[in-house]
N, CA, C and O atoms as a Tripos MOL2 file, in Angstrom:
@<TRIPOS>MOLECULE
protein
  260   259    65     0     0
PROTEIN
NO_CHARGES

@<TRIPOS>ATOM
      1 N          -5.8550   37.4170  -25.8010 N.3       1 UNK1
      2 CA         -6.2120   36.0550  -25.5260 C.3       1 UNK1
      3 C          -7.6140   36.0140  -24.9380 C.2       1 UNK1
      4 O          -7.8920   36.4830  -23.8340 O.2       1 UNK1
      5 N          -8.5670   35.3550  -25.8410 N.am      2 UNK2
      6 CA         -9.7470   34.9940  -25.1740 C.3       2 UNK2
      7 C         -10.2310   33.6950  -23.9010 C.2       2 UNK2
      8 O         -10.0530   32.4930  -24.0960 O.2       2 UNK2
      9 N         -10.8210   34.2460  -22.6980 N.am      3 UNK3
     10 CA        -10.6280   32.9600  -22.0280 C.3       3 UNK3
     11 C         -12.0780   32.9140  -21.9340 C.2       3 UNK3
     12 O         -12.8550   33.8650  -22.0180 O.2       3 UNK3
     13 N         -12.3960   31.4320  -21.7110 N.am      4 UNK4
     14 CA        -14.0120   31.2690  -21.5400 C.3       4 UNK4
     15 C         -14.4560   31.4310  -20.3170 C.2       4 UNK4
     16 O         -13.8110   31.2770  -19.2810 O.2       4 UNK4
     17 N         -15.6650   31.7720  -20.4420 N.am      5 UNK5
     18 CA        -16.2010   32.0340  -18.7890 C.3       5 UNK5
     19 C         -16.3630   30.4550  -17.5820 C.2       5 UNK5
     20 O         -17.1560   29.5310  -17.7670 O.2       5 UNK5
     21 N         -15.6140   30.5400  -16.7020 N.am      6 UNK6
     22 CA        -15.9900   29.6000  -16.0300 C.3       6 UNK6
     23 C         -17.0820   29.0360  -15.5910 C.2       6 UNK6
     24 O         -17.8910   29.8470  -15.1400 O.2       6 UNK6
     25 N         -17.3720   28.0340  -15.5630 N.am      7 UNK7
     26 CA        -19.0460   27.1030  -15.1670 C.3       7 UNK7
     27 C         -18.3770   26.3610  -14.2710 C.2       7 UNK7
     28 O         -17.2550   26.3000  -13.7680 O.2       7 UNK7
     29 N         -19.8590   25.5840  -14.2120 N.am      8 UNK8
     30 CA        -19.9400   24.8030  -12.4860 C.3       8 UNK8
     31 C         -19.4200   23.6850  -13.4990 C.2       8 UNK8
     32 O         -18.2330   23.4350  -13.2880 O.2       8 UNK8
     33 N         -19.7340   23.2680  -14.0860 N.am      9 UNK9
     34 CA        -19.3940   21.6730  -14.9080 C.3       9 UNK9
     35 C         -18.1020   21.7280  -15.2520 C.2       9 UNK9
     36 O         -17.6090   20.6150  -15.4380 O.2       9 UNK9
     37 N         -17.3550   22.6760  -15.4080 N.am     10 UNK10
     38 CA        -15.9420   23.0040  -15.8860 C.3      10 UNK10
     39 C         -14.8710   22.7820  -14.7290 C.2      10 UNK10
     40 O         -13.7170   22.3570  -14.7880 O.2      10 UNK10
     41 N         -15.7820   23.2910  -13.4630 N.am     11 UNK11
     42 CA        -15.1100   23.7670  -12.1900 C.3      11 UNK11
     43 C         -14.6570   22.4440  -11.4400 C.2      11 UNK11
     44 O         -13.6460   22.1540  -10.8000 O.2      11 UNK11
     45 N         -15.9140   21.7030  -11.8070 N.am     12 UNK12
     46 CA        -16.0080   19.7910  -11.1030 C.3      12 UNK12
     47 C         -15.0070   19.3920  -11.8480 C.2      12 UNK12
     48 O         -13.9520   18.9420  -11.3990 O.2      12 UNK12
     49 N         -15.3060   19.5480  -13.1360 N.am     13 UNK13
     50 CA        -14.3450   18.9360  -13.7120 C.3      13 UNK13
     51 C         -12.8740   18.6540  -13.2970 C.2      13 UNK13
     52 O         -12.2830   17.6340  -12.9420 O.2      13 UNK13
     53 N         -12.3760   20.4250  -13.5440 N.am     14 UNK14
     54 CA        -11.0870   20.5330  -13.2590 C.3      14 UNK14
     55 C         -10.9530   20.0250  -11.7130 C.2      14 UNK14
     56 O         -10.2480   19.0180  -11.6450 O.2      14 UNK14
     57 N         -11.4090   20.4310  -10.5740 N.am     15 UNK15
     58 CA        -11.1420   20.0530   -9.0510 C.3      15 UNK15
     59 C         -11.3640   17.9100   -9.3190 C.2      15 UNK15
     60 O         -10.5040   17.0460   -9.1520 O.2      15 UNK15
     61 N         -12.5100   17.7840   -9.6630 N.am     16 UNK16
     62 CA        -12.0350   16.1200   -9.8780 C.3      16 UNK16
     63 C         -10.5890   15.9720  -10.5540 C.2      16 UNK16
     64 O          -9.8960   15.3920   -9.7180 O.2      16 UNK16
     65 N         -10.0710   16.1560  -11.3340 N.am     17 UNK17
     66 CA         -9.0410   15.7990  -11.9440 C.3      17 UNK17
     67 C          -7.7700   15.8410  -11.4690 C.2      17 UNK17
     68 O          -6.8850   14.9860  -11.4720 O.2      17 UNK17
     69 N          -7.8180   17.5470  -10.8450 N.am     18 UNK18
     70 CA         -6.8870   18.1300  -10.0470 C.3      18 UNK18
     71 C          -6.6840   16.7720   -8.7520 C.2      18 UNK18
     72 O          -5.5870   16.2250   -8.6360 O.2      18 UNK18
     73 N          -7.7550   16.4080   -7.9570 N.am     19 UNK19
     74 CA         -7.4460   15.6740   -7.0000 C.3      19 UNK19
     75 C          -7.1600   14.2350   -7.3220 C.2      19 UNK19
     76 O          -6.2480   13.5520   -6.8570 O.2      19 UNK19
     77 N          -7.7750   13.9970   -7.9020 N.am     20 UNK20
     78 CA         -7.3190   12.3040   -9.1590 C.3      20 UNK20
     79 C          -5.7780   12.2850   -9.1860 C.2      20 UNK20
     80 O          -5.1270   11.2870   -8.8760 O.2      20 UNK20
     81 N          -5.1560   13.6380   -9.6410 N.am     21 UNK21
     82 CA         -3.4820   13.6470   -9.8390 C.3      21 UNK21
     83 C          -2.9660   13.7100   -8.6700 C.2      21 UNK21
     84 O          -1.8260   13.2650   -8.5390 O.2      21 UNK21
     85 N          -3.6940   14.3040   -7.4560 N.am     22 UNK22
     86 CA         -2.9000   13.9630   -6.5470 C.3      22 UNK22
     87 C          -3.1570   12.8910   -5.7970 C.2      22 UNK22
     88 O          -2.5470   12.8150   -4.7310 O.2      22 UNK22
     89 N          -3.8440   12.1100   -6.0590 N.am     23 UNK23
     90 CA         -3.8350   11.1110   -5.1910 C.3      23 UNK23
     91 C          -2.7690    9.7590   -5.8480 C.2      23 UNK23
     92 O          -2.4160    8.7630   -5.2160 O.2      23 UNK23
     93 N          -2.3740   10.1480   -7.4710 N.am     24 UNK24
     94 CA         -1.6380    9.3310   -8.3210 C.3      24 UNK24
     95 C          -0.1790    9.7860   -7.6350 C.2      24 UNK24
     96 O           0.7890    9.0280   -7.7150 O.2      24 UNK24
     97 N          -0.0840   11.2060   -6.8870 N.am     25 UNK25
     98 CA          1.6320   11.0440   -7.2030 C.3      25 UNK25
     99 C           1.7600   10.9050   -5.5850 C.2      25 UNK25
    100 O           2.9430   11.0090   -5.2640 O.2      25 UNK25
    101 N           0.8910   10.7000   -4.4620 N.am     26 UNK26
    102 CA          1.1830   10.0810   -3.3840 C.3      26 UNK26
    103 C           1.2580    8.3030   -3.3910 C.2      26 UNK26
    104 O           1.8360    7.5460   -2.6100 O.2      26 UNK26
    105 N           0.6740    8.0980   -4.2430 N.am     27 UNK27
    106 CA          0.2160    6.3430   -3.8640 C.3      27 UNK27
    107 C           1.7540    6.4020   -5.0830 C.2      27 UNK27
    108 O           2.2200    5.2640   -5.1370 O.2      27 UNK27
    109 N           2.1590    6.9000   -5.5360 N.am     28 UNK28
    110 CA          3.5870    6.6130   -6.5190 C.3      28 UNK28
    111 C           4.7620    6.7060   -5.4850 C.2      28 UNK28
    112 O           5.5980    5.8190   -5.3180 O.2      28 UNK28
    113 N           4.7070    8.0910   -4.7080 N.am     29 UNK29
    114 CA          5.6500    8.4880   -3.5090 C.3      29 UNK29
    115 C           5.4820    7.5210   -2.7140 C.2      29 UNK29
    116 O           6.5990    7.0710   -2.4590 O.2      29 UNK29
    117 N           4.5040    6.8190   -2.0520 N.am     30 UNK30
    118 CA          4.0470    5.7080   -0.9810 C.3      30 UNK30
    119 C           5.0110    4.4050   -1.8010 C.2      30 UNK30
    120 O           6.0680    3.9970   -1.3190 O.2      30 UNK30
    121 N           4.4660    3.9140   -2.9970 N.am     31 UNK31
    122 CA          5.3970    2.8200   -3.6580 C.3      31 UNK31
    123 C           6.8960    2.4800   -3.4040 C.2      31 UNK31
    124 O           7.4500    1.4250   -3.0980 O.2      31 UNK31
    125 N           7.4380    3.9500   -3.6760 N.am     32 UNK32
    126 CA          8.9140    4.2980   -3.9060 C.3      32 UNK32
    127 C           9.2220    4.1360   -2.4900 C.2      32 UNK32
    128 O          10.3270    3.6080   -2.6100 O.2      32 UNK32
    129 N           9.0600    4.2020   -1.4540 N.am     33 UNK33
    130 CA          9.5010    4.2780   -0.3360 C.3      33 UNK33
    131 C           8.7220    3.3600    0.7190 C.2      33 UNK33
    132 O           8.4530    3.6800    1.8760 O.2      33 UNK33
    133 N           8.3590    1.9330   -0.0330 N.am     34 UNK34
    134 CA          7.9260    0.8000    0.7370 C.3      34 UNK34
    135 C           8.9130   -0.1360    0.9150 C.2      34 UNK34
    136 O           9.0010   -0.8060    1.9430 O.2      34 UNK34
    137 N           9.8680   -0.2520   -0.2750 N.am     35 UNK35
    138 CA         11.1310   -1.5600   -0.6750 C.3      35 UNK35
    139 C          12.0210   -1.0990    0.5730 C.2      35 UNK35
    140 O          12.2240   -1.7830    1.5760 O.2      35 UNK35
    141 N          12.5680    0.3270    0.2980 N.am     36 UNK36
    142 CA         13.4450    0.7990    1.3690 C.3      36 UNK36
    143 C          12.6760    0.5160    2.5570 C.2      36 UNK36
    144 O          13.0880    1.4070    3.3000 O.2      36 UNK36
    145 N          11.9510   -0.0440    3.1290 N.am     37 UNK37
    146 CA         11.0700    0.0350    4.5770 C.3      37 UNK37
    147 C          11.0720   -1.1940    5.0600 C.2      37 UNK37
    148 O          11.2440   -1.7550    6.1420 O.2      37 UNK37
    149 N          10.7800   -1.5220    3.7120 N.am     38 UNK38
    150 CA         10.8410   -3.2070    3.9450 C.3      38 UNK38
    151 C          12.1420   -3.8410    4.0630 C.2      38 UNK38
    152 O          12.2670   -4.8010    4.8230 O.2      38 UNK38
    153 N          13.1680   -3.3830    3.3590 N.am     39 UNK39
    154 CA         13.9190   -3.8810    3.8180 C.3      39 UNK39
    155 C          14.8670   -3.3590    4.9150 C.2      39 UNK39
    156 O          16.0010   -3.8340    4.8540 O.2      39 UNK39
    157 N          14.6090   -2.3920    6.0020 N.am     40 UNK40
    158 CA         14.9240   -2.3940    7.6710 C.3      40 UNK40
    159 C          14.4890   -3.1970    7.7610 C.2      40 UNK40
    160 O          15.0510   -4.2920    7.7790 O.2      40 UNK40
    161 N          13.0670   -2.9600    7.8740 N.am     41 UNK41
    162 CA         11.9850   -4.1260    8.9100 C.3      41 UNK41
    163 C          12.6000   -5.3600    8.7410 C.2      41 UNK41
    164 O          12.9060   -6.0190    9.7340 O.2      41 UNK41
    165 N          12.8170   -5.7490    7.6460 N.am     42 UNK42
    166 CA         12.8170   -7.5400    7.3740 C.3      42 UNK42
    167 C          14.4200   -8.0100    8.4600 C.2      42 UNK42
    168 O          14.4650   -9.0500    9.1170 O.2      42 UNK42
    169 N          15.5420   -7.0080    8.4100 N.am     43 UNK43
    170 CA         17.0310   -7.1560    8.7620 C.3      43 UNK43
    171 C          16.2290   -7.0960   10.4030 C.2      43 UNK43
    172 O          16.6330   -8.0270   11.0990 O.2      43 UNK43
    173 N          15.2620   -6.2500   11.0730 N.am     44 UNK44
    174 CA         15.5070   -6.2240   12.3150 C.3      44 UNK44
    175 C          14.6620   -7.1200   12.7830 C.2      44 UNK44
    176 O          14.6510   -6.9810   14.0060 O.2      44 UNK44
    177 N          13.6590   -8.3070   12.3320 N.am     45 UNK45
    178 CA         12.5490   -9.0160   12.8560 C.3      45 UNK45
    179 C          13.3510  -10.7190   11.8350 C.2      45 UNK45
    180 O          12.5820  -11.5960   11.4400 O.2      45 UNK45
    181 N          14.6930  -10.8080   11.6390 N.am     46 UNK46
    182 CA         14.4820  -11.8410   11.2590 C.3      46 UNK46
    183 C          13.8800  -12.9640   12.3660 C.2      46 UNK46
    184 O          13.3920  -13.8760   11.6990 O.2      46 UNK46
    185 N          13.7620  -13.1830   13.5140 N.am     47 UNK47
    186 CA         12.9400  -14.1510   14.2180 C.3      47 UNK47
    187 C          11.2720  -14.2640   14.5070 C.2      47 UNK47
    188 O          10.5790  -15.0230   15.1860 O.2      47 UNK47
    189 N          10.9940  -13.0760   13.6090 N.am     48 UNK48
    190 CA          9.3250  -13.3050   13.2220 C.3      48 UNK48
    191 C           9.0470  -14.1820   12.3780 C.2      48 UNK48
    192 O           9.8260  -14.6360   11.5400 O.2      48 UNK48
    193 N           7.6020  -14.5630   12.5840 N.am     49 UNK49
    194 CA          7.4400  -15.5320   11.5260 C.3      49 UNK49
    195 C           6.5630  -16.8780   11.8060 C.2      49 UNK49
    196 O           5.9530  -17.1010   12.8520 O.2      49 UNK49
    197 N           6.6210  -17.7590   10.6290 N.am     50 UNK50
    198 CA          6.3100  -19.3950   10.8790 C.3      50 UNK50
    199 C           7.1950  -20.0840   11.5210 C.2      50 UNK50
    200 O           8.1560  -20.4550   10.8480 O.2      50 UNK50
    201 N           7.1680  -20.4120   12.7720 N.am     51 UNK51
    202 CA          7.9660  -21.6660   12.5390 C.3      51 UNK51
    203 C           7.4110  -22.9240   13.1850 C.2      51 UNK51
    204 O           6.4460  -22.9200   13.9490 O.2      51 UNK51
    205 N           8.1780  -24.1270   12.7760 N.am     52 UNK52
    206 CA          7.6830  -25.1670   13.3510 C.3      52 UNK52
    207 C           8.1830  -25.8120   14.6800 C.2      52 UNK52
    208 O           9.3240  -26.2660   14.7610 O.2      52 UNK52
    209 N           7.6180  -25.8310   15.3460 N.am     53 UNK53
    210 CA          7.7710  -25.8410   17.1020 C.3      53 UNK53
    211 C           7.5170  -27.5530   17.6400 C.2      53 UNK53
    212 O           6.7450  -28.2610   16.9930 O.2      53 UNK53
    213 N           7.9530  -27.8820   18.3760 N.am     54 UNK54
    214 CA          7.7330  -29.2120   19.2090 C.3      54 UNK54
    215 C           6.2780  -29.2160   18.9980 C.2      54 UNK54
    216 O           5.7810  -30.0760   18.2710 O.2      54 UNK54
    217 N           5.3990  -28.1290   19.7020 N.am     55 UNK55
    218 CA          3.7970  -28.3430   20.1410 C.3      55 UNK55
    219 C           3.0110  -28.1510   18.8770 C.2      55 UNK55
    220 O           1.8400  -28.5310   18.8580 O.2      55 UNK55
    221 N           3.6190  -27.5270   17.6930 N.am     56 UNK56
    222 CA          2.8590  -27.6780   16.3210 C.3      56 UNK56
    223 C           3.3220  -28.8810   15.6530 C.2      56 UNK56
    224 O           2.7080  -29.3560   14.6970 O.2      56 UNK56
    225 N           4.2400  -29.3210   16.0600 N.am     57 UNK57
    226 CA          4.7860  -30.7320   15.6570 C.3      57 UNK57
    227 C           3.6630  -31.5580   16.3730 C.2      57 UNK57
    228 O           3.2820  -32.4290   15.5920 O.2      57 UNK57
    229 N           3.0650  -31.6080   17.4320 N.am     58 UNK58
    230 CA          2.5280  -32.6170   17.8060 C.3      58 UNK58
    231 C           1.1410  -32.2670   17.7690 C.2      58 UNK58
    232 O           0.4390  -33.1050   18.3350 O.2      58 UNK58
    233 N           0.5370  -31.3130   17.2900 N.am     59 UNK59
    234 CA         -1.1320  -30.7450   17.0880 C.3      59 UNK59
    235 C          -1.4260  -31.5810   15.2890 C.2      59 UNK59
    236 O          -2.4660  -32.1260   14.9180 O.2      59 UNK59
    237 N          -0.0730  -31.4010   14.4540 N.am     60 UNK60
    238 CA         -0.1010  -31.8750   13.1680 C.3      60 UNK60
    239 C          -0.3150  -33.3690   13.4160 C.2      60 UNK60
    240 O          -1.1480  -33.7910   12.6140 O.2      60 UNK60
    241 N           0.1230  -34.2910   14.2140 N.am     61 UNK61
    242 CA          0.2910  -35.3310   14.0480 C.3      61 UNK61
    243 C          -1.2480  -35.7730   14.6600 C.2      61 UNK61
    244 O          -1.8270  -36.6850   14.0690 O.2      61 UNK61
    245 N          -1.9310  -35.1200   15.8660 N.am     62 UNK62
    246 CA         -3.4240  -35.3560   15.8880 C.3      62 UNK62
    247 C          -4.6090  -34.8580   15.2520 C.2      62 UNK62
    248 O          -5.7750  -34.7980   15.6420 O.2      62 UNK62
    249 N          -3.7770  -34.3490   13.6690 N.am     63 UNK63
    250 CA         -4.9330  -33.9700   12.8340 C.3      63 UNK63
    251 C          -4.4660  -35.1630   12.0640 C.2      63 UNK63
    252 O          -5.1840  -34.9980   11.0770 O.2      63 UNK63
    253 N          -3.9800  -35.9350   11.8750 N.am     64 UNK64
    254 CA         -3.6950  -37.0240   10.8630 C.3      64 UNK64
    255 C          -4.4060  -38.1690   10.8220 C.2      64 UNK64
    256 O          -4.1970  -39.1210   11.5740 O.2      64 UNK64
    257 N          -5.4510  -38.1210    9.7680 N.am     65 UNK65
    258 CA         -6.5140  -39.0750    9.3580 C.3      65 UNK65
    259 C          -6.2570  -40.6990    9.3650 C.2      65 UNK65
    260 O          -7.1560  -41.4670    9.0210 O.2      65 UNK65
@<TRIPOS>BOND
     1     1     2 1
     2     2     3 1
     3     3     4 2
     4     3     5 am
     5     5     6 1
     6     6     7 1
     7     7     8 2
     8     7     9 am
     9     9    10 1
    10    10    11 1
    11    11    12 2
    12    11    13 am
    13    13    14 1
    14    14    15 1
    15    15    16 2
    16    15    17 am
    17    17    18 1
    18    18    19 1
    19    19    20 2
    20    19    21 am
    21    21    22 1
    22    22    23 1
    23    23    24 2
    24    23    25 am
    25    25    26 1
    26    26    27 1
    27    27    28 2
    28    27    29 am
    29    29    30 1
    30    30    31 1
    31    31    32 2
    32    31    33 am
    33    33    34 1
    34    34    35 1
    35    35    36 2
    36    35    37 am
    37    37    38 1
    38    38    39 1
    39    39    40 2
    40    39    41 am
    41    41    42 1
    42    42    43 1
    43    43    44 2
    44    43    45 am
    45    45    46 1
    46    46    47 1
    47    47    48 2
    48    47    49 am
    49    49    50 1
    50    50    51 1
    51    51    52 2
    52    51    53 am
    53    53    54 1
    54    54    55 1
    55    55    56 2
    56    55    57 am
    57    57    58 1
    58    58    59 1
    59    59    60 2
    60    59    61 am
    61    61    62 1
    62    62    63 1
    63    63    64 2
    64    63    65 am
    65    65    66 1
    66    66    67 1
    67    67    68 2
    68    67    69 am
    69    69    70 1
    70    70    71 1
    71    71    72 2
    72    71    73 am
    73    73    74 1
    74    74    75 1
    75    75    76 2
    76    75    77 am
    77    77    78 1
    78    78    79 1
    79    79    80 2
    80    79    81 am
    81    81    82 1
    82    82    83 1
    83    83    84 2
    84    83    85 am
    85    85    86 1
    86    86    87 1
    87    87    88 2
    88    87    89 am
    89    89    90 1
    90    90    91 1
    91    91    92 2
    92    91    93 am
    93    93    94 1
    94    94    95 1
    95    95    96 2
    96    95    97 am
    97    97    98 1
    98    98    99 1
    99    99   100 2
   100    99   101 am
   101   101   102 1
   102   102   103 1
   103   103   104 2
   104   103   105 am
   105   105   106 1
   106   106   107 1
   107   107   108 2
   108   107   109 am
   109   109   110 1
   110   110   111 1
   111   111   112 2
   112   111   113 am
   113   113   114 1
   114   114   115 1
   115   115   116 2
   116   115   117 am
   117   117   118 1
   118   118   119 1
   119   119   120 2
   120   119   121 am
   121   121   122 1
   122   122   123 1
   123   123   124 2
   124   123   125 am
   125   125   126 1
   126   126   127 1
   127   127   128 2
   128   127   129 am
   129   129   130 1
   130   130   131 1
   131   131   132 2
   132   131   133 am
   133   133   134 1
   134   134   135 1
   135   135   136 2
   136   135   137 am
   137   137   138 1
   138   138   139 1
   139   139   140 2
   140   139   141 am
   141   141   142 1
   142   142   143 1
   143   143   144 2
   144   143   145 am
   145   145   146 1
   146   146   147 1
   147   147   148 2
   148   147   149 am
   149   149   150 1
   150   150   151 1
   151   151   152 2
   152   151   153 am
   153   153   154 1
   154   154   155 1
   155   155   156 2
   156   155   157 am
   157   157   158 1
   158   158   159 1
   159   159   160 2
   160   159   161 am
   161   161   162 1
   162   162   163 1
   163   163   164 2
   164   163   165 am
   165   165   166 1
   166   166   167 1
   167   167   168 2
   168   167   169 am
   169   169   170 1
   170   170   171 1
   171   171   172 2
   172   171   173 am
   173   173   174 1
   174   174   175 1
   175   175   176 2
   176   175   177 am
   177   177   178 1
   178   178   179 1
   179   179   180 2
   180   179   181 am
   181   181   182 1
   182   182   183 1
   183   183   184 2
   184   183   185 am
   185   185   186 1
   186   186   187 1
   187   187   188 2
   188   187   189 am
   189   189   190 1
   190   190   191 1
   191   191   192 2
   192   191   193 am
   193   193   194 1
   194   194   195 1
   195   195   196 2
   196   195   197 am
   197   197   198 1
   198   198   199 1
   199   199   200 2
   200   199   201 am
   201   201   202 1
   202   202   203 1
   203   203   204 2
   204   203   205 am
   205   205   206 1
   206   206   207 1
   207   207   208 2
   208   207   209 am
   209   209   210 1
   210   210   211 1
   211   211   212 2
   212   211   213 am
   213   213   214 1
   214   214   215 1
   215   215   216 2
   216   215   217 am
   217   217   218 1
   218   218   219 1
   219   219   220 2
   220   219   221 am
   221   221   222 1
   222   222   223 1
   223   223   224 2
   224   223   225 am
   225   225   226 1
   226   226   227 1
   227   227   228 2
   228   227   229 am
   229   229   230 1
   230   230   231 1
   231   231   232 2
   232   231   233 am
   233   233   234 1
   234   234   235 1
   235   235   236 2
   236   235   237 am
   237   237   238 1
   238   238   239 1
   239   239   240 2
   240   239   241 am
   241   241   242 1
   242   242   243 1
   243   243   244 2
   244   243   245 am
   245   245   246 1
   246   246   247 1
   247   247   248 2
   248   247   249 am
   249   249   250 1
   250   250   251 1
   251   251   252 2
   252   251   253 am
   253   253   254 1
   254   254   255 1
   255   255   256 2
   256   255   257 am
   257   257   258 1
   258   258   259 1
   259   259   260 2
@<TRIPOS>SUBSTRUCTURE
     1 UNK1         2 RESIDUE 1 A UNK
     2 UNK2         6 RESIDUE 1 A UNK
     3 UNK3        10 RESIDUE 1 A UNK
     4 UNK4        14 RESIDUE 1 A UNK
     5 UNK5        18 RESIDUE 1 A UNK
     6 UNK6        22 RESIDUE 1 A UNK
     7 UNK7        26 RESIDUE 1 A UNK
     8 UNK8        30 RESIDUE 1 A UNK
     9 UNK9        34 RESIDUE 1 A UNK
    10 UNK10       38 RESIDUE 1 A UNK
    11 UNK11       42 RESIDUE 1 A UNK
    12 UNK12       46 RESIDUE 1 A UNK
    13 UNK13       50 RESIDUE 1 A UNK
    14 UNK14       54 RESIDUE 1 A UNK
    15 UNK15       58 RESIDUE 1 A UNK
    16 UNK16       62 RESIDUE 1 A UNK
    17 UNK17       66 RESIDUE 1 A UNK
    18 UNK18       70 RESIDUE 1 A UNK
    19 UNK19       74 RESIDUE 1 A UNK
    20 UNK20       78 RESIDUE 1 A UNK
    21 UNK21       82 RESIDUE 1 A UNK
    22 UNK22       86 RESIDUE 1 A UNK
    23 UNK23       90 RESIDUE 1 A UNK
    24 UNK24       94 RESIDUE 1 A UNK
    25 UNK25       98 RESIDUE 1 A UNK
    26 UNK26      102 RESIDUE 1 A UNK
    27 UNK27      106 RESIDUE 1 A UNK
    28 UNK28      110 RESIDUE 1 A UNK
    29 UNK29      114 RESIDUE 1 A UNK
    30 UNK30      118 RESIDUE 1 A UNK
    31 UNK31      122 RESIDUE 1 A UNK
    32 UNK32      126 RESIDUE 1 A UNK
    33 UNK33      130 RESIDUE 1 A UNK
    34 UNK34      134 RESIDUE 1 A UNK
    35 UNK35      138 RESIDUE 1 A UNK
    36 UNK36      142 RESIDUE 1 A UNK
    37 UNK37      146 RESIDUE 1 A UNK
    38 UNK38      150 RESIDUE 1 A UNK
    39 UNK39      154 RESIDUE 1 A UNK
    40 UNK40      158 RESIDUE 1 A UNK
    41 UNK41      162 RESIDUE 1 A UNK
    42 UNK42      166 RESIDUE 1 A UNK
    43 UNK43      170 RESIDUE 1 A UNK
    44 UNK44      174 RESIDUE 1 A UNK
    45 UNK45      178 RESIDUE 1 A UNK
    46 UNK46      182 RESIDUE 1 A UNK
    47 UNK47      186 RESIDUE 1 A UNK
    48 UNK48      190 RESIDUE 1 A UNK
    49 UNK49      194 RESIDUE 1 A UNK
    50 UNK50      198 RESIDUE 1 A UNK
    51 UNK51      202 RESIDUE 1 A UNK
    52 UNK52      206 RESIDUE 1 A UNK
    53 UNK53      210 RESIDUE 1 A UNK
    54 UNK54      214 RESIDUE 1 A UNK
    55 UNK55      218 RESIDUE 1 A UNK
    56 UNK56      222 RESIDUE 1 A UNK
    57 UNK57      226 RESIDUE 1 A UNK
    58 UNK58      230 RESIDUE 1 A UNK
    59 UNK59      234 RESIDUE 1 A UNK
    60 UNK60      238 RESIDUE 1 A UNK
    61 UNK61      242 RESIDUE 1 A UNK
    62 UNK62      246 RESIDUE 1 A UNK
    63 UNK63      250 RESIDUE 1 A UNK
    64 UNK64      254 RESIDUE 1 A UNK
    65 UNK65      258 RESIDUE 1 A UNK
């Protein structure tokens, strides 16, 4: 089996590529294991959030043209 001699342009190459793939199968691993995260978080903070309050009730009514 003949192999070719390695170069610098070959070398970038492969190390760019090499790291390109890994940065594809962390941000894939990161994906897969956001839904499961999200849904703790969401079950233990249901009282986070918007809501509408007496004193935003009455800030709305002195923006009213």
């Amino acid at each position: 089996m003949k192999t070719k001699p390695t170069t610098r342009r070959n070398f970038l190459l492969a190390a760019g590529l090499g790291s390109a793939g890994a940065v594809a199968a962390v941000a894939t691993a990161r994906k897969a294991a956001a839904p499961a995260a999200e849904k703790q978080a969401g079950a233990a903070d249901t009282a986070q959030g918007y809501r509408v309050t007496a004193h935003i009730e009455k800030y709305y009514k002195t923006t009213e043209v």
